[in-house]
C-alpha positions in Angstrom: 0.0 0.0 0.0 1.6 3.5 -1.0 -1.0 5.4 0.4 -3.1 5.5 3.8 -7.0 5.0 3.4 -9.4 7.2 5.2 -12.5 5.6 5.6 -16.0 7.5 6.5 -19.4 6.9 6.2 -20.5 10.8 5.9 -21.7 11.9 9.5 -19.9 15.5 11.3 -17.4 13.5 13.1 -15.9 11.8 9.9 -16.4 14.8 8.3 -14.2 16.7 10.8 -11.7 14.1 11.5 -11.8 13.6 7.2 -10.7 17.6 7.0 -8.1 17.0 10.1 -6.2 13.8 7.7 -6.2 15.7 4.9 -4.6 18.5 7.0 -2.2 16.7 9.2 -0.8 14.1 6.0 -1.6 15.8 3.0 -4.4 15.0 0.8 -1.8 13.2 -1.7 -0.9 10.9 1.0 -4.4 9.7 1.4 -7.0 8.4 -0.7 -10.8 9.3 0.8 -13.4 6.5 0.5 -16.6 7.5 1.8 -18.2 3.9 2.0 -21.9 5.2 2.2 -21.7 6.5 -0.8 -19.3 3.6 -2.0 -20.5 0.6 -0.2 -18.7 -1.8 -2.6 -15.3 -0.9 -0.3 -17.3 -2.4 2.9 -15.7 -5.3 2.2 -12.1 -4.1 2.0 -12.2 -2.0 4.8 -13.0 -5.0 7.4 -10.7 -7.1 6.2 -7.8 -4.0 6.9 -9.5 -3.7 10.6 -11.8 -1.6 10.2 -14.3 -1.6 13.0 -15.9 1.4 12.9 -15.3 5.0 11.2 -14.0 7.0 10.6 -10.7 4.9 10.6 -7.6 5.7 9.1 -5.3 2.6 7.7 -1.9 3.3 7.8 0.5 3.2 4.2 2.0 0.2 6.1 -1.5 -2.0 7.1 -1.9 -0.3 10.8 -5.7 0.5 11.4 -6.0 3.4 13.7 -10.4 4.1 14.6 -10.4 7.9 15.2 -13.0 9.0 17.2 -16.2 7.2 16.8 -18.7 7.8 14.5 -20.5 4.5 13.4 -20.3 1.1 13.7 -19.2 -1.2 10.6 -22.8 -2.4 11.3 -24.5 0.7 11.4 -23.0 1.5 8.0 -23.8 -1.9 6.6 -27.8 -1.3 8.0 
């Protein structure tokens, strides 16, 4: 992976903590996926960790939850 993954489903907090990543890392450092809108990434976001989001993987496979906005079940409803 050459990039970290931000992953959000769309609510204030990921919004937020989405502007703070960009901010802090540099938005060519990390590719966005907003899986409510792309729920086809559901999938690939568990298997990195994911537990809830927003949730920022790390270039080198580290899954940090930041804050807590939703469940990975919430998002799946």
């Amino acid at each position: 992976m050459s990039k970290s993954i931000f992953y959000h489903a769309g609510c204030p907090v990921c919004v937020s903590a989405e502007q703070d990543i960009v901010n802090l890392i540099g938005a060519k450092n990390v590719e966005v996926v907003h899986i409510g809108e792309d729920r086809s990434r559901i999938a690939e976001a568990e298997k990195a960790g994911v537990k809830s989001v927003p949730a920022l993987v790390t270039a080198n496979g580290h899954t940090l939850h930041i804050n807590f906005g939703a469940s990975m079940e919430d998002v799946k409803g």
